[in-house]
C-alpha positions as CSV (number, residue, x, y, z in Angstrom):
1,X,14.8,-6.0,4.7
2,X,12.0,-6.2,7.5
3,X,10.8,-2.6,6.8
4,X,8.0,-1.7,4.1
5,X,9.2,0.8,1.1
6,X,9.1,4.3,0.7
7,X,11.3,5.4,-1.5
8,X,10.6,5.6,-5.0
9,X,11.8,7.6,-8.6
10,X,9.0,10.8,-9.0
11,X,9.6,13.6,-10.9
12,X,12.7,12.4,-12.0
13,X,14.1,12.4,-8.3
14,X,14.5,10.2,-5.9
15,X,11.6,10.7,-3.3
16,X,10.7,9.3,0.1
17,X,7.0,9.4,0.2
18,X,5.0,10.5,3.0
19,X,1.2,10.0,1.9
20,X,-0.7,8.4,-0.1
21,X,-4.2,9.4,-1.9
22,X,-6.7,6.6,-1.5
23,X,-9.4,6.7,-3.5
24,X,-12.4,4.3,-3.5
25,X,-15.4,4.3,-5.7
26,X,-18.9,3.6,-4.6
27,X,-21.0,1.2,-6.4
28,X,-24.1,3.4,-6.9
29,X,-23.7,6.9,-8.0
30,X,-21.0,8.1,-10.4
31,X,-19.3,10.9,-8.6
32,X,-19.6,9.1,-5.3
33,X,-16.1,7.7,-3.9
34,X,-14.7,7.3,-0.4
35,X,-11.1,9.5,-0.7
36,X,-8.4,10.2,2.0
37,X,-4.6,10.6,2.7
38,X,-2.5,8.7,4.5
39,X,0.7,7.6,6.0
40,X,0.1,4.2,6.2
41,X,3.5,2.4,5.6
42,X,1.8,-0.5,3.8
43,X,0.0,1.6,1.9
44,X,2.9,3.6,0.7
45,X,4.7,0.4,-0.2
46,X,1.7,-0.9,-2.3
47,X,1.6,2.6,-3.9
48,X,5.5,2.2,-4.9
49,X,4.7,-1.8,-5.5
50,X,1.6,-2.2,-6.7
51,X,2.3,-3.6,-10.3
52,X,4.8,-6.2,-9.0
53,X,2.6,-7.2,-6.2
54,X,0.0,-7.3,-7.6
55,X,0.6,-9.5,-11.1
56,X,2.9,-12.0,-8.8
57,X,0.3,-12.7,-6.2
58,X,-3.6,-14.4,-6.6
59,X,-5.5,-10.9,-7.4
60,X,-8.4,-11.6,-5.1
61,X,-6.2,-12.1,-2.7
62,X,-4.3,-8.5,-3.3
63,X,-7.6,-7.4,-2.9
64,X,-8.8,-8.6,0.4
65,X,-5.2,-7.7,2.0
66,X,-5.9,-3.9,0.6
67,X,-9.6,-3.8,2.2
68,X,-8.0,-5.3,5.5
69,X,-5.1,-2.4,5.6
70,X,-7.3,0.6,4.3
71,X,-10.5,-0.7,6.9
72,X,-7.8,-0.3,9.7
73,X,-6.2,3.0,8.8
74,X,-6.9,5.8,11.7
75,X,-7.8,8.1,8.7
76,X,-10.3,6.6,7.0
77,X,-13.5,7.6,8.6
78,X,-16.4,4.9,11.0
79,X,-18.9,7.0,8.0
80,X,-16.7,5.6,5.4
81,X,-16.2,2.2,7.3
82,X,-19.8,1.7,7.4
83,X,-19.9,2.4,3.6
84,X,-17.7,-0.8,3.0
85,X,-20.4,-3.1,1.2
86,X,-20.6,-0.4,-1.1
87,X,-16.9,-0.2,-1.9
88,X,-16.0,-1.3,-5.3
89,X,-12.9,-2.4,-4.3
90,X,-11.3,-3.7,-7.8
91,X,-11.4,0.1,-8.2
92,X,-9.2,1.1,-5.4
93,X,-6.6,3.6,-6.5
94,X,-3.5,5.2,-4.9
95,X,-1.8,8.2,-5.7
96,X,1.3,9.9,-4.9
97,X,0.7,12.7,-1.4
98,X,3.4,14.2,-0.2
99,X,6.8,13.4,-0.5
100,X,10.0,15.0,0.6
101,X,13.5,14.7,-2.2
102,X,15.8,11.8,-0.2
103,X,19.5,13.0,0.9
104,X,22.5,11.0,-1.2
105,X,23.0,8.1,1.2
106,X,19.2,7.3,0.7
107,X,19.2,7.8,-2.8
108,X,22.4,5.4,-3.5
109,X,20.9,3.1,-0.6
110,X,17.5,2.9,-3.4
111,X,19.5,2.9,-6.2
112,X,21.6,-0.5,-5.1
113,X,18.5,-2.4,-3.7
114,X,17.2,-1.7,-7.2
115,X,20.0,-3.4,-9.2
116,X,19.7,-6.2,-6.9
117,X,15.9,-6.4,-7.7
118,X,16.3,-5.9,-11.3
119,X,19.5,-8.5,-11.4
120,X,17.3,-11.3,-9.9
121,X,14.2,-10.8,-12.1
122,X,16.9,-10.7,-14.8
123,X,17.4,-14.2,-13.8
124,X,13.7,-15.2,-13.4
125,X,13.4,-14.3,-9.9
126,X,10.2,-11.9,-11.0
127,X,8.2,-12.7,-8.2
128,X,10.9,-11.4,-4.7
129,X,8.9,-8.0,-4.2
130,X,5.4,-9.8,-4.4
131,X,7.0,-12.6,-1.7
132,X,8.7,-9.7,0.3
133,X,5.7,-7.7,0.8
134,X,3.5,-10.8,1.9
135,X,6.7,-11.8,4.5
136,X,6.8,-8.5,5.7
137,X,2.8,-8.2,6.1
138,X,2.7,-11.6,7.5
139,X,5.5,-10.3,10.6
140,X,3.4,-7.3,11.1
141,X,0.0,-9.2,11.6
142,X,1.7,-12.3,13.9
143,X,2.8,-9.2,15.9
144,X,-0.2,-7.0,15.9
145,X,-2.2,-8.2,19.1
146,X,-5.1,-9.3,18.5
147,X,-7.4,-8.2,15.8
148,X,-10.2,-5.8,17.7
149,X,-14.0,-4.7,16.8
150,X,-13.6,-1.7,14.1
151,X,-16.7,-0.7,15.9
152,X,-17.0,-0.5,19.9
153,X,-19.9,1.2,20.2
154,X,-23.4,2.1,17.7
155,X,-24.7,6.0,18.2
């Protein structure tokens, strides 16, 4: 599969989500946090992936990848860029947006990847959707051209 997740189980239905919440907290001030939505395929998958990811894969590095995707996501704000030293970024959360209930050949399409998943990690094979996701990232960034300024211009 060459193509990040977005099908999950929520509600007790099978779901293809459309956004994701991202929430950020500030380091000063309690109520302060930088929040948006998002269809961000990457994020979506690490919204539906996030545990496995996460505990297979060195945590700071999980971390750094997130910062890298959210600080190039078209909805996240040059304000909110410019507040990223503030970021408290072991805080990040995401949160289920919008979603839409998947027709049958998507749902039995989810429900056989997932026996194939849970079959290998049956076997010891825990770590596929943690190496996955960093194959598939790794395509998308040899792809991308390359990286430009977040900011082209100071006003």
């Amino acid at each position: 599969m060459n193509a990040f997740d977005n099908i999950t189980v929520y509600k007790n239905q099978y779901v293809k989500v459309q956004t994701v919440k991202v929430s950020i907290p500030l380091l000063f001030g309690e109520a302060e946090e930088v929040k948006f939505s998002t269809t961000n395929r990457e994020l979506i998958h690490l919204f539906i992936n996030q545990h496995p990811i996460f505990s297979n894969s060195d945590y700071n590095q999980c971390i750094n990848n997130l910062v890298e995707v959210i600080v190039k996501d078209k909805n996240l704000t040059q304000k909110q860029r410019c507040m990223y030293e503030t970021w408290n970024t072991f805080g990040v959360s995401l949160a289920m947006g919008e979603w839409t209930t998947c027709n049958k050949g998507e749902a039995d399409n989810y429900k056989y990847v997932q026996a194939e998943k849970l079959f290998e990690h049956l076997n010891g094979r825990t770590d596929l959707t943690a190496k996955n996701y960093w194959r598939i990232s790794a395509e998308i960034k040899h792809k991308s051209p390359s990286l430009k300024p977040l900011f082209t211009s100071i006003t």
